[in-house]
C-alpha positions as CSV (number, residue, x, y, z in Angstrom):
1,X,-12.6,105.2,-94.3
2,X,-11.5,101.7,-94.3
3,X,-13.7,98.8,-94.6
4,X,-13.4,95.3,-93.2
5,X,-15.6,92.7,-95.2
6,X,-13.5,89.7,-94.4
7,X,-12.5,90.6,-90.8
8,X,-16.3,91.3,-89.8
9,X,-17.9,88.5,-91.8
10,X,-15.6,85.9,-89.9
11,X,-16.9,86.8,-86.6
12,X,-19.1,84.5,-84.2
13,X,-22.6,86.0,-83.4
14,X,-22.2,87.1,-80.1
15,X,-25.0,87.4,-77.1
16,X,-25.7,89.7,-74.4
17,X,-26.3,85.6,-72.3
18,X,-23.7,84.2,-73.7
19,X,-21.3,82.1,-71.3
20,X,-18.7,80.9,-73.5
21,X,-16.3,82.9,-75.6
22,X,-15.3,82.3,-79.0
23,X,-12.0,84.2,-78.4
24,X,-10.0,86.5,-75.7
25,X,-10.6,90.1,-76.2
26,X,-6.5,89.7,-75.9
27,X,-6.5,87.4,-78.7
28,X,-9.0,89.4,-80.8
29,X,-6.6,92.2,-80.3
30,X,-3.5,90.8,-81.5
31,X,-5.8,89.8,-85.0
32,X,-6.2,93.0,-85.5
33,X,-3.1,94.4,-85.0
34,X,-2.6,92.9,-88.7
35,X,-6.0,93.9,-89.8
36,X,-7.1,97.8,-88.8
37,X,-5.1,100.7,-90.3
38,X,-2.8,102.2,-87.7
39,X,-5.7,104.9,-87.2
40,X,-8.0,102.7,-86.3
41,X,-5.6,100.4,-84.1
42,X,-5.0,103.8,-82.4
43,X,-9.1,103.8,-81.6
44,X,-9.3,100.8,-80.2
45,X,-6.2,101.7,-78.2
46,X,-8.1,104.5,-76.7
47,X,-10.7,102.3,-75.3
48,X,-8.0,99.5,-74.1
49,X,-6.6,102.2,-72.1
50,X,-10.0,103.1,-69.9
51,X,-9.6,99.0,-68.5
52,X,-5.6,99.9,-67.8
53,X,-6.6,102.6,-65.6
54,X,-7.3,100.7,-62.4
55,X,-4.1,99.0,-62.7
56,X,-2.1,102.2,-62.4
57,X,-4.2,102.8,-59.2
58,X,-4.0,99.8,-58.1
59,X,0.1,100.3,-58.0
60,X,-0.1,103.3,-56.9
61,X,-1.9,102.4,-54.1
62,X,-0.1,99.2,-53.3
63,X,2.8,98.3,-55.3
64,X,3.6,95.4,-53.8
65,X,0.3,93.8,-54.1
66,X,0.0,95.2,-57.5
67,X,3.1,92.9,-58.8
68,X,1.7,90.2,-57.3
69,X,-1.7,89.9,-58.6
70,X,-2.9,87.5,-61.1
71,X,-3.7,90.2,-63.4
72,X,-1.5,92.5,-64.8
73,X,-2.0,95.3,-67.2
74,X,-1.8,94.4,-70.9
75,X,-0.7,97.9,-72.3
76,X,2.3,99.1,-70.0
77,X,4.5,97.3,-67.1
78,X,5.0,98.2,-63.6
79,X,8.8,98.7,-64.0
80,X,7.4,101.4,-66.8
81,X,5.7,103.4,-63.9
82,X,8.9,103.3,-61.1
83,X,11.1,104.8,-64.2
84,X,9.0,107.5,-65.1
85,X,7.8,108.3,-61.5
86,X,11.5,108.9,-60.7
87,X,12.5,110.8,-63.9
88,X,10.0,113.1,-62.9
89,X,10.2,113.4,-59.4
90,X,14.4,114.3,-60.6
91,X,13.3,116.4,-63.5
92,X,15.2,114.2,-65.9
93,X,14.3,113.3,-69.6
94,X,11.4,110.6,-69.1
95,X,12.7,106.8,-70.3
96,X,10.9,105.5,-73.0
97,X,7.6,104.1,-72.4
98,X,4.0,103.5,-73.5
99,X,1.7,105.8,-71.6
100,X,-0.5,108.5,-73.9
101,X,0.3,112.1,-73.1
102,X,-2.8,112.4,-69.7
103,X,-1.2,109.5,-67.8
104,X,2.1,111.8,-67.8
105,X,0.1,114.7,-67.3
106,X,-1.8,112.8,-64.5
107,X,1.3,111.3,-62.6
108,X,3.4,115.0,-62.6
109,X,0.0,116.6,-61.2
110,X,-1.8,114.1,-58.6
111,X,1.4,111.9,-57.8
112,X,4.7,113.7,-57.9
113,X,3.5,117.2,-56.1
114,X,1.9,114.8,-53.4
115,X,4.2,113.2,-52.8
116,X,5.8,116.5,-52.0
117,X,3.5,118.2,-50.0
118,X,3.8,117.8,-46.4
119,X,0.4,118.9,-45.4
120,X,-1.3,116.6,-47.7
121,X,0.9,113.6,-45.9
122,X,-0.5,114.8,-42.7
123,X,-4.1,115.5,-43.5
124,X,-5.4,111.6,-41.8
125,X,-8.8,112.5,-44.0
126,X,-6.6,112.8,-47.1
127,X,-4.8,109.8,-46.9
128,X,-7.3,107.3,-46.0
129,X,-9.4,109.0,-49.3
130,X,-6.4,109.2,-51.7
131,X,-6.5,106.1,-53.8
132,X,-10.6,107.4,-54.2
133,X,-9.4,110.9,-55.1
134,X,-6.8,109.4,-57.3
135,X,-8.9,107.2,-59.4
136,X,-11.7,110.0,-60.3
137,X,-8.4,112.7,-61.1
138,X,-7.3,109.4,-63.5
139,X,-10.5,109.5,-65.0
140,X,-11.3,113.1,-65.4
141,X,-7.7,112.8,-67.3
142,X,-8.7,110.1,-69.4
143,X,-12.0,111.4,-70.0
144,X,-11.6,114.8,-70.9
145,X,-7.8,114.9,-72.0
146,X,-8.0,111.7,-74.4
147,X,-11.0,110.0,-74.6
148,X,-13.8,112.4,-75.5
149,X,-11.9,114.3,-77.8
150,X,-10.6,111.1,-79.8
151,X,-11.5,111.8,-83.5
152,X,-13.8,109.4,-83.9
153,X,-17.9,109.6,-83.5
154,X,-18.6,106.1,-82.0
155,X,-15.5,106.2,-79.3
156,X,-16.2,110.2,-78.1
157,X,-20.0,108.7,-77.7
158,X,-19.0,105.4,-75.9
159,X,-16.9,107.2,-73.5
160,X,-19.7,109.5,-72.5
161,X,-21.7,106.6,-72.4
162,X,-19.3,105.3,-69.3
163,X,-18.7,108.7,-67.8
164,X,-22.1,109.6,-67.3
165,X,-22.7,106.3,-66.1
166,X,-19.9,106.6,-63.6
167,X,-21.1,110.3,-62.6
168,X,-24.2,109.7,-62.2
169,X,-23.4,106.6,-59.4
170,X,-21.2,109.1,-57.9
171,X,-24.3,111.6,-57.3
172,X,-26.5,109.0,-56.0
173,X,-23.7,107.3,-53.7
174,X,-22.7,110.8,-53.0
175,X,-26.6,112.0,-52.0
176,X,-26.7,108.7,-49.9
177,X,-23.3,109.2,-47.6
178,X,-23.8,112.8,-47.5
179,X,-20.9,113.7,-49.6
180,X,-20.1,116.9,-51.8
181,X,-21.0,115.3,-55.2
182,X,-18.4,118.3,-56.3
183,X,-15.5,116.1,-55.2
184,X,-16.4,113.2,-57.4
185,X,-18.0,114.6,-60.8
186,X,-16.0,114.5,-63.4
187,X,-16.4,117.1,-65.9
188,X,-17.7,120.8,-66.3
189,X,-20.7,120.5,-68.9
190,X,-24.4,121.7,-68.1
191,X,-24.8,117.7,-67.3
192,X,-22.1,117.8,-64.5
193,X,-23.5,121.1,-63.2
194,X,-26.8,119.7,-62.6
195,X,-25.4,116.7,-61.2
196,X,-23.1,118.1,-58.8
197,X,-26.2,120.5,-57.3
198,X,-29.4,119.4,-58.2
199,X,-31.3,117.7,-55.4
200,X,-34.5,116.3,-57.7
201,X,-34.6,112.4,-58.1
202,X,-33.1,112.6,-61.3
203,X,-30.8,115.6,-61.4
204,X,-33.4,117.8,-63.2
205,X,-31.9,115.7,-66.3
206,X,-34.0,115.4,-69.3
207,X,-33.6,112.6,-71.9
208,X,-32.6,115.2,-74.2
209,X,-29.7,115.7,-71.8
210,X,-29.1,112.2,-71.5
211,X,-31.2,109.7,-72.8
212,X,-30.5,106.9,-70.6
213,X,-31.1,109.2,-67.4
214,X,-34.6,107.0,-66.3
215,X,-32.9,103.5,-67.4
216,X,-29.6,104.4,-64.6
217,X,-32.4,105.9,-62.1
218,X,-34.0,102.7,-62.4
219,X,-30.5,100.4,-61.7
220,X,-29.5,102.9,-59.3
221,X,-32.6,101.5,-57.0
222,X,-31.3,98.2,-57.6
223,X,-30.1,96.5,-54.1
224,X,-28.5,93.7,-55.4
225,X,-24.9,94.6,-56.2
226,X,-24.5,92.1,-59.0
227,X,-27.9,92.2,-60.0
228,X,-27.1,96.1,-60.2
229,X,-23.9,95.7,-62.5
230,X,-25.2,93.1,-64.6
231,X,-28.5,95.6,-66.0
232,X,-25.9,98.3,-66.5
233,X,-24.3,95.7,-69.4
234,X,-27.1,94.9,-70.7
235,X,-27.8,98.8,-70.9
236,X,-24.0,99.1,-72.6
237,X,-24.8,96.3,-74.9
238,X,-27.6,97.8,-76.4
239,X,-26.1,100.9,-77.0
240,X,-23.6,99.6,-79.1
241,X,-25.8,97.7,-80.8
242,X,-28.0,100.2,-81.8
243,X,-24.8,102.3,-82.7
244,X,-23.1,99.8,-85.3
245,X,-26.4,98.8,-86.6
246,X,-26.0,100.5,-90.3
247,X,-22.4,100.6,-90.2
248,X,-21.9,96.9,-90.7
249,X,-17.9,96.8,-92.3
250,X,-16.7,100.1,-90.5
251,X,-13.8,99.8,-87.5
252,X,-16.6,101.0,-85.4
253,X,-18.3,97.5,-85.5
254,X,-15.1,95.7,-84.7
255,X,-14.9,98.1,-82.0
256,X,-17.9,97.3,-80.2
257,X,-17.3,93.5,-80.7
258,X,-14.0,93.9,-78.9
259,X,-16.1,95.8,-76.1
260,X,-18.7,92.9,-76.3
261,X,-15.8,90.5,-76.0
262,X,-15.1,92.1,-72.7
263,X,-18.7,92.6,-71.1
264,X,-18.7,88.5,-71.5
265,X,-15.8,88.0,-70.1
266,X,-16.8,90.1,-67.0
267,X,-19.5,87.5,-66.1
268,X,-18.0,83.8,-67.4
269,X,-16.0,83.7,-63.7
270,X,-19.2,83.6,-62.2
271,X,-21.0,80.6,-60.9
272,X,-23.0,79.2,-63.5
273,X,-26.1,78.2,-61.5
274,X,-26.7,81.6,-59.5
275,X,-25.3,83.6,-62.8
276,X,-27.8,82.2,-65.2
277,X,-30.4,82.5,-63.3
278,X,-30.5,85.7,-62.5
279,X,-29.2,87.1,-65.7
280,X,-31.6,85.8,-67.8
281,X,-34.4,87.2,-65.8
282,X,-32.7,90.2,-66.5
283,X,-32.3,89.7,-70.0
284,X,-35.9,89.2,-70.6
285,X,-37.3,92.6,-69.1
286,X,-34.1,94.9,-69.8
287,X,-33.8,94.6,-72.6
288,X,-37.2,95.3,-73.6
289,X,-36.9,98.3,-71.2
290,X,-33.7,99.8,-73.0
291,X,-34.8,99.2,-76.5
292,X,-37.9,101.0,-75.8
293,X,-35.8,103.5,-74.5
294,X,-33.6,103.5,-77.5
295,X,-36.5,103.5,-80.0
296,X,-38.2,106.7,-78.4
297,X,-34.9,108.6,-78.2
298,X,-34.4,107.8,-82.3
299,X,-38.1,109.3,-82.3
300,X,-37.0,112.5,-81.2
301,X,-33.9,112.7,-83.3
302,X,-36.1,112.6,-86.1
303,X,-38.6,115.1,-85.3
């Protein structure tokens, strides 16, 4: 396994509060494309692609709007998803492009048959709650066909990490609006089960199951929306703290920086007054809350 003394030792401390970045994540990614191993570039690849997702939806939902918008994706173009929409709507040899293996997958099964089902076009219900229906397919896809079965500890952990978090919001907003929680789980394990029929306040889930199950109970109750997203990063930034913290040169530390990188840059838009405010508040009692949380789950894994 490669090591990285130089690359790692060069990098600015980073904080959970921080406002101001050192560097892009974009930048950060181009240094390393001189840097990692192409194995390792291939890792952090995997977790780029989880951000690119919602720019696929976001096309296929409205392309018009989606060429227009500020932000554009960073690993693929637009023009990329016309030309291999129409190959394979044709049957013809695909162009050449950038998309792993489940975007294909994804597009031929969710996208191209649609498109050529009549009833599905005149199902109202279905159409209004396609681009919804779309974006969990994309992420059962990424999820389950690249993601969690990347060969690599840290990234298969991180990216149950996110789709637990993301399934279990969709059982609590699902139990809320009275929907079929079976529509929106992604996944088939004992954990997805449980979450897709159990009616107890936390899914009948113990922290053997998944350790973070009391922490998301207790944002779930959160009202505030930003308040609400804002707890669940400090949640993810523990995490990978606690996951790098005796593998100080390994790719898997300059992973989670380039995740850190981004959960900063999800907040320095914000106004500063409000933003501060609240977050630190946060800061001071979550983190507390989820090292605790932490600590008592490496308790177990000892015994």
């Amino acid at each position: 396994m490669a090591k990285y003394y130089a690359t790692i030792s060069g990098l600015p401390n980073i904080g959970v509060d921080d406002r101001k970045l050192p560097f892009s994540s974009e930048l950060f990614v181009e240094e390393l494309r001189e840097v990692l191993t192409s194995g390792d570039f291939k890792l952090l690849e995997v977790l780029r692609w989880e951000r690119e997702n919602r720019f696929l939806i976001d096309y296929l939902e409205s392309p018009e709007k989606a060429l227009e918008a500020t932000e554009q994706p960073q690993l693929f173009s637009y023009e990329e998803v016309a030309s291999v929409m129409d190959a394979l709507k044709k049957g013809t040899k695909l162009p050449k492009h950038h998309f792993p293996a489940y975007i294909i997958d994804f597009l031929k099964d969710f996208v191209v048959e649609k498109d050529e089902d009549d009833d599905v076009q005149d199902d109202e219900e279905e159409v209004r709650m396609w681009p919804l229906r779309l974006e969990d397919k994309l992420a059962d896809y990424y999820y389950t066909k690249f993601a969690l079965p990347a060969k690599n500890q840290f990234v298969a952990e991180w990216s149950r990490l996110n789709l637990d978090i993301r399934n279990v919001f969709a059982a609590f907003t699902s139990r809320n609006l009275g929907w079929d929680p079976k529509d929106y789980i992604v996944g088939d394990s004992e954990v997805e089960r449980k979450l897709k029929t159990s009616t107890a306040t936390n899914f009948g889930l113990s922290e053997e199951e998944m350790e973070y199950i009391a922490a998301l109970t207790s944002v779930q109750n959160e009202t505030d929306i930003t308040r609400r997203e804002r707890m669940l990063d400090v949640l993810k930034w523990n995490w990978l703290e606690e996951r790098v913290f005796d593998r100080t040169f390994n790719v898997e530390t300059i992973l989670a920086y380039y995740l850190q990188l981004r959960i900063i840059e999800r907040w320095t838009e914000l106004n500063e007054k409000t933003g501060e405010e609240t977050f630190r508040s946060i800061v001071a009692t979550l983190k507390k809350e989820s090292n605790d949380s932490l600590n008592e789950f490496k308790r177990n894994q000892k015994k």
